[in-house]
Backbone as CSV, one residue per row, in Angstrom:
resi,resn,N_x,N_y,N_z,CA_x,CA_y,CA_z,C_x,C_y,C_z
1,UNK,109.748,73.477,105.611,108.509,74.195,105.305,108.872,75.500,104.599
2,UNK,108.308,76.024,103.744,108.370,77.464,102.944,107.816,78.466,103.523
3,UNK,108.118,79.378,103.420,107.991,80.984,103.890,106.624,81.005,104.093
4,UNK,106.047,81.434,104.902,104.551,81.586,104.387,104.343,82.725,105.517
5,UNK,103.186,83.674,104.888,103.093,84.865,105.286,101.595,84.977,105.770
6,UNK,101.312,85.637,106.958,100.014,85.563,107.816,100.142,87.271,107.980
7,UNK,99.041,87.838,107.414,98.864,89.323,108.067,98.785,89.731,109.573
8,UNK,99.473,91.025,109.974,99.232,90.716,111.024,99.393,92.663,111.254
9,UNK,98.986,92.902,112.681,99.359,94.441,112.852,100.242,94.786,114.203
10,UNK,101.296,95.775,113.928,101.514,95.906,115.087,101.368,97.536,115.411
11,UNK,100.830,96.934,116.713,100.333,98.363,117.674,100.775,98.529,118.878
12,UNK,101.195,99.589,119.404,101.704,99.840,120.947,102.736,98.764,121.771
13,UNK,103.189,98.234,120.496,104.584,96.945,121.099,104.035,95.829,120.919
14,UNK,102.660,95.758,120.546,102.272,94.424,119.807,102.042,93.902,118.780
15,UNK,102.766,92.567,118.387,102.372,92.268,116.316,100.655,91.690,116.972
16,UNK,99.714,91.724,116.431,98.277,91.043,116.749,98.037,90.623,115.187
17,UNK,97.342,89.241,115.407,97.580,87.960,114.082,96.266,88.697,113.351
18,UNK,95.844,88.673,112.147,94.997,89.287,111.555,94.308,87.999,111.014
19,UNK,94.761,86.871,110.651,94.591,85.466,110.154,95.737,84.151,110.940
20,UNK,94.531,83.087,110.947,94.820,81.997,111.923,96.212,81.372,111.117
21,UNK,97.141,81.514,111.601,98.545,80.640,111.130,98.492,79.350,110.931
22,UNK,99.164,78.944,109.899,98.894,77.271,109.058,99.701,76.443,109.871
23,UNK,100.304,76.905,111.253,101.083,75.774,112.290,100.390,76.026,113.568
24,UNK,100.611,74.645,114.265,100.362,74.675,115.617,101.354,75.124,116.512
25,UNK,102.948,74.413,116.376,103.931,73.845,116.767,104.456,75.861,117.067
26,UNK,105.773,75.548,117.851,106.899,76.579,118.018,107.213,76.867,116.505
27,UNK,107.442,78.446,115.984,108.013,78.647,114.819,109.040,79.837,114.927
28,UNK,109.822,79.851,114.648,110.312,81.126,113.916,110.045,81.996,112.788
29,UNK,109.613,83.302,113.696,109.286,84.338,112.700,110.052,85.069,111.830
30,UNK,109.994,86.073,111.316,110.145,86.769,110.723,109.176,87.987,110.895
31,UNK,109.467,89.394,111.310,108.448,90.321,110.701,109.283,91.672,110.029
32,UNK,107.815,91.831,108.989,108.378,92.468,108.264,107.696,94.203,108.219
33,UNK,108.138,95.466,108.451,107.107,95.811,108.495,106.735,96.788,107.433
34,UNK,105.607,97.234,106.776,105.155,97.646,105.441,104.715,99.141,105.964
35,UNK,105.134,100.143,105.194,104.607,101.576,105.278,103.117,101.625,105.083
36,UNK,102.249,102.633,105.940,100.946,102.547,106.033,100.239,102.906,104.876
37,UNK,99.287,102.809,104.289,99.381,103.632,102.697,99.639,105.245,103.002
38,UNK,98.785,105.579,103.831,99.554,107.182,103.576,100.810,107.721,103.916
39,UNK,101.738,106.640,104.178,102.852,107.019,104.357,103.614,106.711,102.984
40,UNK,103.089,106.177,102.141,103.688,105.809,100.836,103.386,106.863,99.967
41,UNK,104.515,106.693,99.509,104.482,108.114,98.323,103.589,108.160,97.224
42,UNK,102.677,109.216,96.862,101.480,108.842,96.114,100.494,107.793,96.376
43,UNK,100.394,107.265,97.499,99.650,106.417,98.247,98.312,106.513,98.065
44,UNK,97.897,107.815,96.804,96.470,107.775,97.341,95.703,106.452,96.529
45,UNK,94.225,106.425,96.577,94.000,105.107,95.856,93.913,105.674,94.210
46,UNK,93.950,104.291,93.429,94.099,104.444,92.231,92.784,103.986,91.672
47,UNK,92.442,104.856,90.598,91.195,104.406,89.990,91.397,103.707,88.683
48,UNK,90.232,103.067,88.110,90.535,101.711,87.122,91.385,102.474,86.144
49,UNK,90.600,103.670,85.589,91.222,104.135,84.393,92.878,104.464,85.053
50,UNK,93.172,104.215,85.607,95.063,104.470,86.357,95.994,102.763,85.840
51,UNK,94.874,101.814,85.954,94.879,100.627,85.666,94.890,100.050,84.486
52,UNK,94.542,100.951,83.520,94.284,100.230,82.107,95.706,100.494,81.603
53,UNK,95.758,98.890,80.629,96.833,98.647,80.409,97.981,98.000,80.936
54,UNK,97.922,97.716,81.966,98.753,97.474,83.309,98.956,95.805,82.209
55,UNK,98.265,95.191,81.798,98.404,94.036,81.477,98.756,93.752,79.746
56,UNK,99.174,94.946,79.418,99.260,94.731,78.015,100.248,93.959,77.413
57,UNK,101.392,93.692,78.232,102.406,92.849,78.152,102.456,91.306,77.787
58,UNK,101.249,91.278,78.900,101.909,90.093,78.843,100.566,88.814,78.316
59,UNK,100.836,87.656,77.498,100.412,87.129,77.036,99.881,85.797,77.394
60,UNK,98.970,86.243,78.024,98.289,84.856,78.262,96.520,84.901,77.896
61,UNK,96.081,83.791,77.687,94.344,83.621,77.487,93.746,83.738,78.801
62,UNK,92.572,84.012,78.483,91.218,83.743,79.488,90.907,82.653,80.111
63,UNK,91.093,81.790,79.062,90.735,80.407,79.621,92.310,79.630,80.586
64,UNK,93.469,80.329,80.162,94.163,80.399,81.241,93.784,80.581,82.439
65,UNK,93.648,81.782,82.326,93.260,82.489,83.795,92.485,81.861,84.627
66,UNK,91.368,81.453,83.785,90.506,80.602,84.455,90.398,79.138,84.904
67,UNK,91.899,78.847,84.214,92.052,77.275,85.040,93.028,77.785,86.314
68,UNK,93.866,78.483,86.100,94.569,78.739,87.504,93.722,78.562,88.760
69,UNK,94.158,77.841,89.873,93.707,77.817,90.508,94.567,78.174,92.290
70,UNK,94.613,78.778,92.668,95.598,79.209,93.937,94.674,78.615,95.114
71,UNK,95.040,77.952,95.888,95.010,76.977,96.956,96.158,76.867,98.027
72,UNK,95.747,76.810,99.277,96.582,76.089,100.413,96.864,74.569,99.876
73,UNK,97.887,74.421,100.121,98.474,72.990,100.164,97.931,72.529,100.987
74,UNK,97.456,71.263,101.384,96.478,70.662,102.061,97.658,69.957,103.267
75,UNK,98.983,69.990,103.210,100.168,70.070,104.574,100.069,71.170,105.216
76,UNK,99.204,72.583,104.893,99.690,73.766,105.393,98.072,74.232,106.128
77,UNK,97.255,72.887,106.012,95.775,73.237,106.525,95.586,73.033,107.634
């Protein structure tokens, strides 16, 4: 099975699941843990105009975009 990542928080010595995990069975975890935003440097939020351009690189169509489609694998439901 592949990596797959479920949000989750931990508080006062506990990870607590934020979303229902794609197994039933015993697993081995992994956790990882992510700085809070205000603990990140320049963390504050970014507004669109901070955003423009961000995509000027790179070359793809609309109608790309719009066939992509991101889905659960229907083994991982």
């Amino acid at each position: 099975m592949p990596m797959v990542s479920v949000r989750a928080v931990y508080d006062q010595g506990e990870v607590k699941l934020l979303e229902r995990p794609p197994v039933q069975d015993r697993y081995e975890v992994l956790v990882t843990f992510l700085a809070p935003e205000s603990a990140v440097p320049g963390g504050s939020l970014r507004t669109f105009q901070d955003l423009k351009g961000i995509w000027s690189d790179i070359d793809i169509s609309l109608e790309e975009i719009e066939a992509i489609k991101y889905r659960t694998p229907k083994d991982l439901l």
